[in-house]
C-alpha positions, 0 to 999 in steps of 0.5 A: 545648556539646553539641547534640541530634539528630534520632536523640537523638544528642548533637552536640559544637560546637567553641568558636570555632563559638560565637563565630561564632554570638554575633558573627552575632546580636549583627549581626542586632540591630544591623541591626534597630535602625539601621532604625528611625527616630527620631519627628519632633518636632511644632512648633505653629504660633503661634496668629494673635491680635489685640491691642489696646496697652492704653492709660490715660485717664480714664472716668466711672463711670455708675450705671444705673438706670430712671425714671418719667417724670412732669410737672412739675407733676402735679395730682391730681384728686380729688374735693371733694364726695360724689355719683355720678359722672355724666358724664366730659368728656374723652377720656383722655390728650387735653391740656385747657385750663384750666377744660375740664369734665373730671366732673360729680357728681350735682348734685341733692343740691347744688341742693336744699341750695342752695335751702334755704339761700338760703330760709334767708337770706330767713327770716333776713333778714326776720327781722333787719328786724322785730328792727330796727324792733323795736329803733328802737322800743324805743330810742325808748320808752326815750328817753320813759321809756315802758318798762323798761332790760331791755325796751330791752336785750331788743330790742336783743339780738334785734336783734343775734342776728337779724343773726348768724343771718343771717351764718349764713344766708348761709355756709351758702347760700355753703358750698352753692354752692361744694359745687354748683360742685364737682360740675362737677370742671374742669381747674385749668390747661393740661395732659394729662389721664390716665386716669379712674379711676372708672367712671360710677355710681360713688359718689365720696367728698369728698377722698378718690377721686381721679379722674384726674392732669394733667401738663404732657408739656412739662414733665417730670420723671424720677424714679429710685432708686439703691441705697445698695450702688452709691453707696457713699461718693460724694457724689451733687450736684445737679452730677453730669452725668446722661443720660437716654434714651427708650425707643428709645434716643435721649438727651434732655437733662437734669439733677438737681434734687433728691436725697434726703438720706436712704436709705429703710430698706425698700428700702435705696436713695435717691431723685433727680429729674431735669429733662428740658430738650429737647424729647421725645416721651417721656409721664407715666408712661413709663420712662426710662433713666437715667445718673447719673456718680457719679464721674471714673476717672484711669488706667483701660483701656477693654477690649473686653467679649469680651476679660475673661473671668471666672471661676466665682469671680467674678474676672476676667482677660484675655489678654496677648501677652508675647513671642510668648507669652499670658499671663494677668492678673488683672485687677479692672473696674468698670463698663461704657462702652459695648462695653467693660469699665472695668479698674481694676488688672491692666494697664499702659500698652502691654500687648497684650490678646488680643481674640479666639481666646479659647477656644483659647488656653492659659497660655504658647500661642505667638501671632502678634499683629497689632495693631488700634486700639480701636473706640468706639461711641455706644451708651450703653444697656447690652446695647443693651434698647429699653426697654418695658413688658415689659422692665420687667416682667421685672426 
């Protein structure tokens, strides 16, 4: 090998020269490496989790839905005859007590029908009398030979037609009375009286305005829907359990007395009624939540509701701690019982559902379990809603 010098020179080195050289080199990489160190590999600690040991029972399955509450017995007050309204007797919403003055219509208009149809019964009444003595007459010239069959038959017919006229008459002075009484519009039992729905002046027209509502508060009914969708195939009794609640959530006793056999086509859902039992503060016309069982789930989970989570598809899985390791399931829910989910299929006795930490848990994260025992609430209205007229509205 030859090597340049400064002055261009040609430098000639010997064989074992290079030997040495490679040898040098091939020492300083192998010095290089040996100070390099290996990167430590990271070890992720187990996620610390709570489980809840998954375990069967048997839940119902209640349908949910909103009623109106309305008495047992409500009237509707209409009115019977044709006038002004003049005067309202009660205060609105205050309870009344059978026959209590509740409207007066013009009374006017009745008075003076009623007068001329009691002069019409004066008329014919006299009238009858002159054709009764008209006709002992006649029967007694008769008897004498003195006049004619047909003058006998003549004042004996007038006779009769002068006691049906005043049949007539008095009909009339009758069906004159009635139309006066009815001008004063009184309660027809005990009850609430709600409020008037026609404002003084207004002109009423018979059997058709109706004038107000009585509902008797102590004995109330509560009338719901439910949709075809949500009772599918079961057969909805007058023994299904129900539970109503007030607008505050506190329960009120009561059960099912009637339930429609057929389905209304326009709002494809079915009507059913249930009678409050206990005493409630609850009034006509308020609304009422309502929980009909429509059946009896054997071999179900209740999981907590933060536990199932769902999926933008729609579907739903929850977390299970296999080995150390979360693992998702799919699972299929039903309905929900108070705080938690109804599982359907997905679980098995003894499985451990991740309660919490959710959000950082991947497929296969290792965790560390620490097992609590389920919490079971008494709130019984979904999401906890006071429920009001608001609420309502936005539904």
């Amino acid at each position: 090998m030859r090597l340049k010098s400064d002055n261009a020179m040609p430098l000639t080195v010997s064989l074992p020269l290079r030997s040495t050289l490679v040898a040098v080199g091939a020492g300083l990489l192998l010095l290089a490496g040996c100070t390099d160190k290996k990167p430590a590999v990271k070890t992720v600690a187990p996620l610390e989790v709570t489980v809840l040991s998954a375990q069967p029972s048997e839940e119902s399955l209640w349908l949910e839905s909103l009623g109106r509450a309305e008495g047992a017995e409500e009237i509707s007050i209409q009115a019977q005859v044709t006038g002004t309204l003049e005067k309202i007797g009660y205060r609105e919403g205050e309870s009344v007590k059978k026959g209590q003055v509740l409207f007066v219509i013009d009374q006017d208009p009745y008075i003076v029908a009623l007068e001329s149809a009691k002069a019409t019964v004066r008329q014919r009444s006299s009238e009858l009398k002159q054709a009764d003595r008209e006709a002992r007459r006649y029967a007694q010239l008769w008897a004498a030979k003195a006049v004619s069959r047909k003058e006998y038959d003549d004042a004996a017919s007038a006779a009769d037609i002068a006691r049906a006229s005043l049949r007539q008459a008095k009909a009339a002075q009758k069906d004159a009375e009635i139309n006066l009484a009815y001008t004063t519009v009184t309660a027809p039992s005990d009850g609430t009286a709600g409020r008037s729905l026609v404002n003084l002046g207004a002109l009423v027209t018979s059997g058709t305005t109706q004038l107000a509502t009585l509902s008797q508060p102590e004995r109330l009914r509560v009338t719901f829907t439910l949709s075809e969708r949500d009772i599918e195939q079961s057969r909805i009794t007058l023994n299904n359990p129900v539970r109503l609640f007030d607008p505050y959530g506190k329960e009120i006793e009561g059960n099912l007395d009637y339930v429609s056999r057929e389905i209304n086509s326009e709002t494809a859902t079915r009507t059913l009624r249930a009678r409050i039992l206990s005493k409630t503060d609850v009034l006509p016309g308020q609304y009422v939540h309502v929980q009909l069982e429509r059946e009896k789930l054997k071999n179900v989970f209740r999981i907590p509701q933060q536990a199932v989570l769902q999926r933008p598809d729609g579907t739903y899985r929850v977390y299970v701690n296999v080995n150390g390791k979360a693992l998702s399931r799919d699972v299929t829910v039903g309905t929900w019982k108070e705080t938690d989910w109804i599982v359907l299929t997905g679980l098995k006795a003894g499985d451990e559902v991740i309660l919490d930490n959710l959000q950082r848990i991947k497929e296969g994260s290792p965790v560390k379990a620490t097992v609590t025992q389920p919490v079971r609430t008494e709130a019984k209205i979904p999401y906890g809603i006071r429920i009001d007229h608001s609420d309502i509205d936005k539904l």
